[in-house]
PLY file of the C-alpha trace (Angstrom):
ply
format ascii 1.0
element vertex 369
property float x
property float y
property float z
element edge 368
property int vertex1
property int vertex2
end_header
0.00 0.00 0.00
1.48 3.50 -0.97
1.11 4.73 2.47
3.46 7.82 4.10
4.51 8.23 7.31
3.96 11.60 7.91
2.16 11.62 11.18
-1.62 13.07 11.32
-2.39 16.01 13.06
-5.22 14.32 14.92
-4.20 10.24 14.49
-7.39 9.79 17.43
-10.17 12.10 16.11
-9.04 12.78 12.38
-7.62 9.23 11.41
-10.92 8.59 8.69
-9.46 11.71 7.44
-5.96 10.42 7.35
-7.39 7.01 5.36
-9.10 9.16 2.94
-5.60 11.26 1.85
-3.07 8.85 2.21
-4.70 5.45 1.46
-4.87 3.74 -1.51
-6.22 0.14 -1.85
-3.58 -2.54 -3.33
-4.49 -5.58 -4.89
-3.01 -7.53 -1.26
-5.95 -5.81 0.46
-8.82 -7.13 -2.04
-9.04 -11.02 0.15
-9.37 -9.26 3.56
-11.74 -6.75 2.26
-13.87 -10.32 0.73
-13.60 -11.39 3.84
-15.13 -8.70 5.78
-17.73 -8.52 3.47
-18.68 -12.17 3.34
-18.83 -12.39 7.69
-21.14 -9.19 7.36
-23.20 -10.95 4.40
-23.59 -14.30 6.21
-24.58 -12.51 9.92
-26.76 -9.64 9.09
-29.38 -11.28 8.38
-29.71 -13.51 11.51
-28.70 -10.50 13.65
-32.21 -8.84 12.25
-34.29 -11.89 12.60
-33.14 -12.99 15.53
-33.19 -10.23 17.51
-37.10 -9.47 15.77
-37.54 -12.86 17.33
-37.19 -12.07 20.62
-38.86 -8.61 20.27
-41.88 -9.97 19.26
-42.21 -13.05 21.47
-41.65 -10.83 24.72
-44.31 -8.49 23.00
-47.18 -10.73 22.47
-46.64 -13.43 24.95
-48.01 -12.54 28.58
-45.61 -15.30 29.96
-42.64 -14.08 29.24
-44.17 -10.14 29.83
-44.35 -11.39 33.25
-41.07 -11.47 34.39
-39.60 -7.58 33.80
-35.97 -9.02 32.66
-37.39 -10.68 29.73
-38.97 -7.42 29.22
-35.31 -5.80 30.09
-34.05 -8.11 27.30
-36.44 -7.15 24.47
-35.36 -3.86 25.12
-31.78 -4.54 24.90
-32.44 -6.39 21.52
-34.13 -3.60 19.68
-30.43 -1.86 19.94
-29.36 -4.98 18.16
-31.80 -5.31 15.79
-30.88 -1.72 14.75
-27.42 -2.11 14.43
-28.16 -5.24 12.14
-30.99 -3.11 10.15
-28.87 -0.22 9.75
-25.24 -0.34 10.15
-24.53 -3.42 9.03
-25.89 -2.65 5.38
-24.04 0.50 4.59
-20.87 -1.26 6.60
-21.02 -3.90 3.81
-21.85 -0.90 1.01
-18.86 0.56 2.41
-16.14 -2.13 2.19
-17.39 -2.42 -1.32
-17.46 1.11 -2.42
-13.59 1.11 -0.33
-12.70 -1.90 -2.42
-13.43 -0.36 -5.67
-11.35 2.55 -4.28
-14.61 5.16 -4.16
-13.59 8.04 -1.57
-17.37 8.33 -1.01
-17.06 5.05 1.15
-14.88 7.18 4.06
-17.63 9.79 4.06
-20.52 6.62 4.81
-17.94 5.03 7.17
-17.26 8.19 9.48
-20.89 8.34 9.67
-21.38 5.14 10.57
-18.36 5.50 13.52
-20.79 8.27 15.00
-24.33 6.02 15.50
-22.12 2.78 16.58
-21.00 4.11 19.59
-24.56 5.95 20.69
-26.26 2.37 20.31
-22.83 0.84 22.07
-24.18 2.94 24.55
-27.19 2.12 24.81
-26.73 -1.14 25.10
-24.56 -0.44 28.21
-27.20 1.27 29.67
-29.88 -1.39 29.09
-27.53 -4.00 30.61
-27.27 -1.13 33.83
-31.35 -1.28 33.69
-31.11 -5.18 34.14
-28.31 -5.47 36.98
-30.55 -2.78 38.58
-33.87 -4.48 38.07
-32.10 -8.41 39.54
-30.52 -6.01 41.97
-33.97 -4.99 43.48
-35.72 -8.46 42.40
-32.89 -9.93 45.22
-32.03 -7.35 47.39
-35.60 -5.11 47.85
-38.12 -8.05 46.83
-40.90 -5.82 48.58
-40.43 -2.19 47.13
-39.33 -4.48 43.80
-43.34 -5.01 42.87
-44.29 -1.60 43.40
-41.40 -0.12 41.48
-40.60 -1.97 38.58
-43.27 -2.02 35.96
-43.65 -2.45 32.39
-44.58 1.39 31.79
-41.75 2.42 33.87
-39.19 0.57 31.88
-40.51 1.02 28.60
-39.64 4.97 29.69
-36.29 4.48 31.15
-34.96 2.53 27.67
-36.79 6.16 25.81
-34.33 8.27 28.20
-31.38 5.85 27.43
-32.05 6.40 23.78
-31.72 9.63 23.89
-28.74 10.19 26.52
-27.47 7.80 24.06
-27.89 10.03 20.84
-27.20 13.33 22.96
-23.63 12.22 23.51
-22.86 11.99 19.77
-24.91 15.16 19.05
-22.75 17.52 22.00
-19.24 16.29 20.89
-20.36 17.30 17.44
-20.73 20.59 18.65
-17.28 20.63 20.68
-15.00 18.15 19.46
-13.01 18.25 22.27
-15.32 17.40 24.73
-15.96 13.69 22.68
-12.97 11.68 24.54
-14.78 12.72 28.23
-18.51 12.44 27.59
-17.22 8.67 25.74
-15.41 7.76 28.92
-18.17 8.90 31.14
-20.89 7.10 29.30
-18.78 4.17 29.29
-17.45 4.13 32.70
-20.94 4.84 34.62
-23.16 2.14 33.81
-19.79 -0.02 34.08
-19.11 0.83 37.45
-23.17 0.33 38.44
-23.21 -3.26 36.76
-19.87 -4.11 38.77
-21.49 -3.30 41.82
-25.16 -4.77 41.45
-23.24 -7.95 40.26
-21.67 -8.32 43.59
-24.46 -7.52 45.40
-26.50 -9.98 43.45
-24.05 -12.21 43.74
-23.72 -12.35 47.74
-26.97 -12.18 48.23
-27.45 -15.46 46.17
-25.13 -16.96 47.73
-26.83 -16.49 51.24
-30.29 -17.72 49.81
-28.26 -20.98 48.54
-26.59 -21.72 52.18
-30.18 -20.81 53.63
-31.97 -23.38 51.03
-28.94 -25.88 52.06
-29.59 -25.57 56.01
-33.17 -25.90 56.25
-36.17 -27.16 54.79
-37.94 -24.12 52.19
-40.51 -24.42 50.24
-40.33 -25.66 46.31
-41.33 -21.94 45.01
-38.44 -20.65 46.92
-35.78 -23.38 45.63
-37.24 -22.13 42.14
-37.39 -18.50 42.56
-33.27 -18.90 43.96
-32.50 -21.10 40.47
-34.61 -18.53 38.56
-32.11 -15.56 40.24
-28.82 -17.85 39.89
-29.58 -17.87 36.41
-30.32 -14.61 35.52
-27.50 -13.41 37.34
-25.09 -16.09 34.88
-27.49 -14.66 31.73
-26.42 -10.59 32.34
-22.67 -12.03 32.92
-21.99 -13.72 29.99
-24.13 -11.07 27.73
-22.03 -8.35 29.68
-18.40 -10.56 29.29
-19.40 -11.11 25.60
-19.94 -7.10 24.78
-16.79 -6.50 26.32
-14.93 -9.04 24.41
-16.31 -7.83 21.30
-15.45 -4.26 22.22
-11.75 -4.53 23.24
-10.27 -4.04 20.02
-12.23 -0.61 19.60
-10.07 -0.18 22.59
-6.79 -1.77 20.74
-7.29 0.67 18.02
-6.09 3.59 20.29
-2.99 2.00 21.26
-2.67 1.02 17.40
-2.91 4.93 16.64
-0.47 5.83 18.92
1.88 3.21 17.46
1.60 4.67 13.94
2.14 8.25 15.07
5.45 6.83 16.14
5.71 5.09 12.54
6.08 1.63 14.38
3.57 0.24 11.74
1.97 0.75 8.14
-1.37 2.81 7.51
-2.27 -0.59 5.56
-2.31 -2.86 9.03
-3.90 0.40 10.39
-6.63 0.60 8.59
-7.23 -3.70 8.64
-7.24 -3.67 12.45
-9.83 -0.97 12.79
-12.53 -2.67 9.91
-11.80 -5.82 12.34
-12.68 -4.09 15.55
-15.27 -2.74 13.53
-16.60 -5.59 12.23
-15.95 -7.87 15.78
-18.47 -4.69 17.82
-21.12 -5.52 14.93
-20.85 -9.41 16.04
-22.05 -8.73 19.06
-25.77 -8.02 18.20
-25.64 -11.29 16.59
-24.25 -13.37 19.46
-26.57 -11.58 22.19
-29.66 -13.19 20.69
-27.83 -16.51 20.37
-27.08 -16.48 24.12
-31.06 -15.49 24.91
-32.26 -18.35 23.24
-29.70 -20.86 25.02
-29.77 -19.47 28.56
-33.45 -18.94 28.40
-36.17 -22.25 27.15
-39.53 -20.60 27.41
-37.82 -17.59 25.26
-37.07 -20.93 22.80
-40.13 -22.20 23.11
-41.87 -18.60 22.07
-39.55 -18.45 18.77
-41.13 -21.65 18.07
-44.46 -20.63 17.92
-43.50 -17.58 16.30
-41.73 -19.33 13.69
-43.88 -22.46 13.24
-46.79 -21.07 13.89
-48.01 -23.81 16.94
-50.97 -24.37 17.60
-50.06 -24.34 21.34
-47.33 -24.23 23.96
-47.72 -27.87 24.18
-46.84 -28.55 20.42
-43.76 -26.29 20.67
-42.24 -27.25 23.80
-42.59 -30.83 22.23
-40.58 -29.71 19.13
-38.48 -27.87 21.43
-37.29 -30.96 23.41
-37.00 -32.88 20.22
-34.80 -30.11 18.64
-32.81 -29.16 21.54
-32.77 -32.50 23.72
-34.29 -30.76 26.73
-35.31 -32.59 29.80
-38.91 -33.61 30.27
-38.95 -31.92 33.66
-40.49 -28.32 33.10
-40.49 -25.68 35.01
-42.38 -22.54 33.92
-41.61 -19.69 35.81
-44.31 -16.74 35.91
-46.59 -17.43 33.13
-49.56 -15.00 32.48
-53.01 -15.38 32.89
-55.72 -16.30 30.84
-55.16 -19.07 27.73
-51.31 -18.96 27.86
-51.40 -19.98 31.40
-53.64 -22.93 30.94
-51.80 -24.07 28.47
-48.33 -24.01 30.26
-49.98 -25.14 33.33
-51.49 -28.26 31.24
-48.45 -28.73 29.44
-45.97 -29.07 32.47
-48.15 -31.61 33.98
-48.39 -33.74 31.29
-44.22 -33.54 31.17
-43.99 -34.38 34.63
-46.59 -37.47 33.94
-44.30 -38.57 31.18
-41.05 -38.03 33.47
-42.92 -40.12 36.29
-43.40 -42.92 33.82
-40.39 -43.32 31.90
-38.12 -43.23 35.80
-41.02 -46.13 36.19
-39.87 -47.38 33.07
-35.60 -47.09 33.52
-36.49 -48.59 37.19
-37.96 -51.61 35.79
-35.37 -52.15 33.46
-32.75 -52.26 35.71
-34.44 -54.99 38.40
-34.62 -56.92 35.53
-31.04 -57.15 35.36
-30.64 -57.91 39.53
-30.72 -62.04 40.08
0 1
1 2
2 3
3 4
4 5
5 6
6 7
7 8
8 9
9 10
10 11
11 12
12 13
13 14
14 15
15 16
16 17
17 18
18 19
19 20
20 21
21 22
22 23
23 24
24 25
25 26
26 27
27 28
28 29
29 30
30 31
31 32
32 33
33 34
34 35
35 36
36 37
37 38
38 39
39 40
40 41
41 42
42 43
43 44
44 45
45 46
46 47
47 48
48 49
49 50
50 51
51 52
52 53
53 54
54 55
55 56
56 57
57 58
58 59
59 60
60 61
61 62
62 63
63 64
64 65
65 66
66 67
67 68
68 69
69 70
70 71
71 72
72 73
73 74
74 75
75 76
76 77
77 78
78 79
79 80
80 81
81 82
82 83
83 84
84 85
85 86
86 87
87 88
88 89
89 90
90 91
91 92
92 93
93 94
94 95
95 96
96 97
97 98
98 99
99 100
100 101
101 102
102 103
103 104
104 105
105 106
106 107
107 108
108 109
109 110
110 111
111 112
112 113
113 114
114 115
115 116
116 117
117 118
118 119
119 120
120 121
121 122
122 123
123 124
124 125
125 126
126 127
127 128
128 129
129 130
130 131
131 132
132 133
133 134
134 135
135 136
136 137
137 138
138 139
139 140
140 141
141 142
142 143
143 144
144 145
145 146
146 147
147 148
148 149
149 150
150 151
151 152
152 153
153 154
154 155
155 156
156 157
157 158
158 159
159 160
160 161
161 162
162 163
163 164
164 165
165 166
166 167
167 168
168 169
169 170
170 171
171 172
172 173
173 174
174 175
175 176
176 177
177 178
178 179
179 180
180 181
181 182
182 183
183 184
184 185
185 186
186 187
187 188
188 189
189 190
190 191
191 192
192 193
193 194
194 195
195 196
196 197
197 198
198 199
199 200
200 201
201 202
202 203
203 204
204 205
205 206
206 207
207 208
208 209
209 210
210 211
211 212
212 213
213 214
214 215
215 216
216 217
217 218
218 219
219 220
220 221
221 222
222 223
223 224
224 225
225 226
226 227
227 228
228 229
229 230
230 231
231 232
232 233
233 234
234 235
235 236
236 237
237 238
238 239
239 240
240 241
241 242
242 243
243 244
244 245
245 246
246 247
247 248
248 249
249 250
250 251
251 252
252 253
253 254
254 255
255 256
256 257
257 258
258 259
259 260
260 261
261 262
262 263
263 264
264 265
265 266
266 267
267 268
268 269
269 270
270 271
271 272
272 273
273 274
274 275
275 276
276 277
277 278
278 279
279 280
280 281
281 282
282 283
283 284
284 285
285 286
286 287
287 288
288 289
289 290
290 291
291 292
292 293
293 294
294 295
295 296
296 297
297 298
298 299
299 300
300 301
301 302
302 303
303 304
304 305
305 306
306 307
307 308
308 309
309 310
310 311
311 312
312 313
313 314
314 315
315 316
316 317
317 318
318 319
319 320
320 321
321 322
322 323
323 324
324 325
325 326
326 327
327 328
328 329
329 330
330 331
331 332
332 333
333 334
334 335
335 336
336 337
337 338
338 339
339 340
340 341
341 342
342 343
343 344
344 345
345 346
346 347
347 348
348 349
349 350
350 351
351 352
352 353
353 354
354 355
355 356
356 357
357 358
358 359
359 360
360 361
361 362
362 363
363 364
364 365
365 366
366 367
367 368
C-alpha cells in the first residue's frame, strides 16, 4: 500500500481523514476486504431476525411479559436489531465502495463511527437497567413489585435512547469534549453493573446456604435457580460485549503506534474494519445467548416461527430439537389461555417423566438375580 509516514495532526479524532488522503487500496488488500464482506453478508441477516424474534415473542406473549428481565431483554435487543438493520448494510456498502477505491465510502464510514457508539451505549445502559432491576428483584423483593413495571421501563430505555444520541450530538458541537462524555458514558453504567453484580451475587449466595440448612418451600428453591440464572445470563451477555469491544479499545494504542511510525497505515486501517466488524458481532451473538440461557424464550420463537398451535406442540418440538429434559419448570406465566396451556403442558411432562423413571427402574431390576 502507498502509504506515508507523515504523522496526522489528529491520528485519534481525524484518522478517517488520514485514510481518505493517504490510502490507496492494493491488490493484497482485495481477500481481507472479501472477507469482511462475506462475515457481514452471512450474519446480518440472523442478527435482524433474531433479535425481531425475541422482540416480538416478549411483545405478544403474557408469559414471558411477566417477568420484567425478559422485558429488560427485548429492550436490549431492539439496539441490536438496529445495528443489524442499519449499520450493518451500509458497513457492507462501504467495504465495497472502499474496495473499488470510491472516496465516497470514508464519508458513509465516518458516519457510521458516529451512530455505533450511541447504540454501544445504549446497550450499556440497558444492561445497567437489568443489573438494577435483579438487583432490586434480590435485594428489595418488597419495594421491587411496586417499582418496577412495564410502563416504567418502557420509559427508562426512551431516556437511554436519547442520553445515548445526545452524547454523539454535544461532541459534534465541541469536538473536544468527545474523549470525556465517551469515557463517562462508558465508565458509569460499568461501574453500576460491577457493583449490582456483587451484590447480586452475595446475596445469592446467602439464599443458597439458607436453602442448604433448612427445609424451604419448592417456590423458593425455584425463585433462587430462577435468580442464579439470571445473574449467569447478564454475565456472559455483559463478558461477551466486552470481548467484542476490546479491540475498539486496541485501536487507540494502534494509533499511537503509527504516530510513532512503528507500523503501516495498511495494518492500520485492517485492524480498525476488524474491531469494527468484531463490535457488529455482538448483536448477533446476544440473541444466540437469549435463546440458550433462556427455554420458554425458545419455546416462544417456536411458535413464532412455526406457527403452533399451542405451547404444548412447541415445547414438544423444542425438546426434540434441543434435547431438553422432560422436567419443566415454567416460571411466571400469564393469565388467561397462555397460562392454561403451560400449566397443562408441564403436567403432562412431569406425567411422562414419572413414567419413563417407572420405566428405567424396571429395566434395571430386571437385570438384579
Amino acid at each position: 500500500m502507498n502509504s506515508s509516514y507523515e504523522t496526522p495532526a489528529s491520528c485519534g479524532t481525524g484518522l478517517l481523514e488520514t485514510f481518505e488522503k493517504r490510502l490507496h487500496q492494493p491488490a493484497s488488500s482485495q481477500a481481507f476486504f472479501c472477507f469482511i464482506i462475506i462475515i457481514n453478508i452471512i450474519t446480518f441477516p440472523f442478527t435482524v431476525v433474531l433479535n425481531a424474534l425475541v422482540m416480538i415473542a416478549v411483545k405478544t406473549k403474557s408469559r414471558l411479559r411477566a417477568t420484567k428481565s425478559n422485558i429488560l431483554l427485548a429492550l436490549l435487543a431492539s439496539t441490536d436489531f438496529l445495528v443489524g438493520a442499519a449499520i450493518q448494510p451500509p458497513f457492507i456498502v462501504v467495504i465495497i465502495l472502499l474496495l473499488s477505491d470510491q472516496p465516497v465510502g470514508y464519508c458513509l464510514l465516518k458516519f457510521l463511527t458516529r451512530v455505533l457508539p450511541s447504540l454501544t451505549i445504549a446497550s450499556l445502559f440497558h444492561l445497567a437497567l437489568i443489573s438494577g432491576e435483579r438487583y432490586l428483584a434480590m435485594k428489595h423483593p418488597f419495594a421491587y413489585i411496586n417499582i418496577v413495571t412495564e410502563s416504567r421501563l418502557l420509559i427508562a430505555s426512551v431516556l437511554v435512547y436519547v442520553l445515548s444520541f445526545c452524547v454523539q450530538f454535544f461532541s459534534l458541537v465541541d469536538q473536544s469534549i468527545l474523549v470525556l462524555l465517551s469515557n463517562i458514558s462508558f465508565a458509569l453504567p460499568l461501574v453500576f453493573i460491577i457493583f449490582c453484580h456483587v451484590k447480586v451475587y452475595f446475596v445469592t449466595r446467602r439464599h443458597e446456604k439458607q436453602i442448604a440448612g433448612q427445609q424451604v418451600t419448592q417456590e423458593a428453591r425455584q425463585q433462587c435457580v430462577k435468580n442464579r440464572k439470571a445473574l449467569k445470563l447478564t454475565s456472559i451477555v455483559l463478558g461477551v460485549l466486552l470481548v467484542c469491544f476490546i479491540p475498539m479499545d486496541v485501536m487507540i494504542t494502534l494509533s499511537s503506534n503509527y504516530a510513532k511510525n512503528e507500523i503501516t497505515l495498511e495494518t492500520l486501517f485492517k485492524y480498525f474494519l476488524f474491531a469494527f466488524s468484531m463490535a457488529l458481532m455482538n448483536s448477533f451473538l446476544n440473541p444466540l445467548i437469549y435463546s440458550i440461557r433462556i427455554r420458554e424464550l425458545r419455546v416462544a420463537s417456536i411458535e413464532l416461527m412455526c406457527r403452533t398451535a399451542s405451547f404444548a406442540e412447541a415445547g414438544e418440538i423444542e425438546r426434540r430439537i434441543f434435547g431438553t429434559s422432560n422436567t419443566v419448570t415454567v416460571v411466571s406465566l400469564g393469565a388467561g389461555h397462555e397460562n392454561a396451556e403451560g400449566q397443562q403442558y408441564v403436567e403432562q411432562e412431569n406425567s411422562n417423566n414419572i413414567e419413563n423413571t417407572q420405566e428405567e427402574t424396571s429395566r434395571k431390576l430386571e437385570h438384579f438375580p
